[in-house]
C-alpha positions as CSV (number, residue, x, y, z in Angstrom):
1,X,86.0,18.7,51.6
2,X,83.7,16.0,51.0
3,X,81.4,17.0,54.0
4,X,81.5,20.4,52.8
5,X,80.0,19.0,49.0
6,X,77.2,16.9,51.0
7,X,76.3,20.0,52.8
8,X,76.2,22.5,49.6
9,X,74.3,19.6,47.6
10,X,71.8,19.4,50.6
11,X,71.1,22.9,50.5
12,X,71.4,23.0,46.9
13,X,68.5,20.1,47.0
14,X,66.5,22.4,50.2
15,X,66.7,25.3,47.8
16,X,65.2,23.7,44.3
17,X,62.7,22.3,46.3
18,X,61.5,24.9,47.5
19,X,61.6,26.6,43.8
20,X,59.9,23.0,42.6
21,X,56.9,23.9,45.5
22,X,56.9,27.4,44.5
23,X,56.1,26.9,40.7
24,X,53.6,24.2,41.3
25,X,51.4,25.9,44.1
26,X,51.2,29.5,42.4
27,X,50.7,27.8,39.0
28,X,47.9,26.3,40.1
29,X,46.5,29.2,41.7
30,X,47.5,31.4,39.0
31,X,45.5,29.1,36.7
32,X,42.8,29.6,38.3
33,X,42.8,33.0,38.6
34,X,43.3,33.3,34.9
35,X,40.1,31.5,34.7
36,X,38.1,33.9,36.6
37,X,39.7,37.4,34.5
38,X,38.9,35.2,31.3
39,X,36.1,33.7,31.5
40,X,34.5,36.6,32.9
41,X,31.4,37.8,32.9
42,X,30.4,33.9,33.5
43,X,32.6,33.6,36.3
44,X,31.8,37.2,38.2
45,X,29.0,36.9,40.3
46,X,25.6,36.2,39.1
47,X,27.4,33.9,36.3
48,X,26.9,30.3,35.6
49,X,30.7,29.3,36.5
50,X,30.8,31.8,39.2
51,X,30.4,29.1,41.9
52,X,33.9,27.8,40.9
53,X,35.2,31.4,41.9
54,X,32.9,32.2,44.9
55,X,36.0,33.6,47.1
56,X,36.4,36.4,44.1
57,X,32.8,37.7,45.9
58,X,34.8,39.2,48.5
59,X,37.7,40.0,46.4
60,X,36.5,41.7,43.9
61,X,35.2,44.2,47.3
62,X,39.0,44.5,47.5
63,X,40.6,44.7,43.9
64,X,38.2,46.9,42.0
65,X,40.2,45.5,38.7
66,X,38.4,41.8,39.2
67,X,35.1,43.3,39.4
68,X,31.9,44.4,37.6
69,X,32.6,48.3,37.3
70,X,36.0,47.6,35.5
71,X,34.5,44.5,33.1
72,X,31.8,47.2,32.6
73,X,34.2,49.8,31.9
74,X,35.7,47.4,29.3
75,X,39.3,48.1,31.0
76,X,41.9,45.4,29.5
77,X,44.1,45.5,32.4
78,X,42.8,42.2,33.7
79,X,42.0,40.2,31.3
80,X,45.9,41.3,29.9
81,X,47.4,40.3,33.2
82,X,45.4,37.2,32.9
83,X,47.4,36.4,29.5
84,X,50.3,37.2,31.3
85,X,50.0,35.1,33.8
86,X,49.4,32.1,31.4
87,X,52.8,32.7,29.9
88,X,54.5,32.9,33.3
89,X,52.9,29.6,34.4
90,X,53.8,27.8,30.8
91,X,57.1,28.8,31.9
92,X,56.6,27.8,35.6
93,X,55.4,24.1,34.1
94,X,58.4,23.9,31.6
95,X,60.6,24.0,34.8
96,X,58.8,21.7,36.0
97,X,59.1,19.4,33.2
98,X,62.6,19.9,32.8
99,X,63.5,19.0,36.4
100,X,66.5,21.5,38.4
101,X,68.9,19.7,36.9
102,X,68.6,20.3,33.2
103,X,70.9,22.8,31.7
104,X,68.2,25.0,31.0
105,X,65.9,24.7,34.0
106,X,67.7,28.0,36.0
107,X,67.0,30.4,32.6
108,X,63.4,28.4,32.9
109,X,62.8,29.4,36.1
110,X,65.0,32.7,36.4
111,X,62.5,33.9,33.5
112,X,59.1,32.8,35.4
113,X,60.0,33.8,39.0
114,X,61.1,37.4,36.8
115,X,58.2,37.5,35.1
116,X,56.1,36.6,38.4
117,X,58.4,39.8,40.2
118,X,57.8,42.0,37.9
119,X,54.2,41.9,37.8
120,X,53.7,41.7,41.5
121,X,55.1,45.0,42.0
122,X,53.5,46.2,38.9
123,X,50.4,45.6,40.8
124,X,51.5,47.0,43.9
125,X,52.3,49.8,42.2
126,X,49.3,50.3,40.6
127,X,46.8,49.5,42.9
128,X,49.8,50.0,46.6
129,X,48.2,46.8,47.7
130,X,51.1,44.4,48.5
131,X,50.5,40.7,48.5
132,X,54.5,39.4,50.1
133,X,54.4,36.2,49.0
134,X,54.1,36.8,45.8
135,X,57.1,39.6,45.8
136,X,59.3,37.5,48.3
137,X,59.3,34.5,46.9
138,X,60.2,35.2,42.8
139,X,62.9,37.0,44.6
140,X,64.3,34.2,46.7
141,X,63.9,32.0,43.1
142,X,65.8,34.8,41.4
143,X,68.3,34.8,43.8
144,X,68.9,30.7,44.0
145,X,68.8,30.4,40.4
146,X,70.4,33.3,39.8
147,X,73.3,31.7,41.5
148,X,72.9,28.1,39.1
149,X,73.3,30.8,36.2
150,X,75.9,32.0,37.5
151,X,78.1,28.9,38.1
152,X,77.0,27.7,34.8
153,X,78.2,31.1,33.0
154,X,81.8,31.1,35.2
155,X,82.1,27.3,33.8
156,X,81.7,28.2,30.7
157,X,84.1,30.9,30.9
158,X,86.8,28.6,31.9
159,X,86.2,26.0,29.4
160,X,86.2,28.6,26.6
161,X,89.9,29.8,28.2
162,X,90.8,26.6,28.8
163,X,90.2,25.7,24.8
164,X,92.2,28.9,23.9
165,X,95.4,27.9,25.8
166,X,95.2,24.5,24.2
């Protein structure tokens, strides 16, 4: 019994940090592509910041939302995903902060790594341009913290029953 607990804290440990490496590294890209849909037109190309950005040259070949015919357009769809994305990442931070053990860290995360989902396919949806990583790996989160939530809410439970037959 007690090999099987080091084994399932182990991959319990494996698992949250792979959710700790997950929030960090897309936070940080995330953050910077919220400064590109933001801060544009400075940051599109031809801009005084664009230099920070210079890989959204090509990209914005690819995603027509990034580039000048949509800013010219004055479509809101990237500057609102931008916004988005800075709420997802506050979230993605707070889970950070709180550390995988806190009692709320699983809701922290479940919410980003939701939130992250959701607008991924959104996207995918909208433009059928899929980008894995970023649907695969909110869904793994889900799924591992999904299961913390879980355990948490089945604890609960038994405490609450356990205080009724007292």
């Amino acid at each position: 019994m007690a090999t099987e607990t080091i084994k399932t804290r182990s991959a319990r440990t494996q698992a949250h940090d792979f959710v700790w490496w997950w929030f960090l590294t897309s936070s940080l890209v995330v953050l910077w592509d919220a400064g590109y849909c933001l801060l544009r037109p400075r940051s599109m190309e031809g801009g005084d910041l664009a230099w920070i950005w210079k890989p959204y040259v090509l990209y914005t070949t690819i995603d027509a939302t990034y580039g000048w015919e949509a800013f010219n357009n004055n479509e809101g769809f990237t500057s609102a995903q931008a916004a988005m994305n800075l709420i997802e990442t506050t979230i993605n931070f707070a889970y950070l902060y709180l550390g995988s053990d806190a009692p709320l860290a699983p809701l922290a995360g479940f919410t980003a790594a939701s939130m992250t989902l959701a607008k991924t396919m959104l996207y995918v949806f909208r433009e059928y341009y899929c980008g894995c990583a970023w649907i695969l790996a909110p869904a793994i989160i889900m799924y591992i913290l999904g299961k913390d939530l879980a355990a948490s809410l089945r604890i609960a439970h038994r405490v609450q029953n356990a205080k009724k037959v007292e």
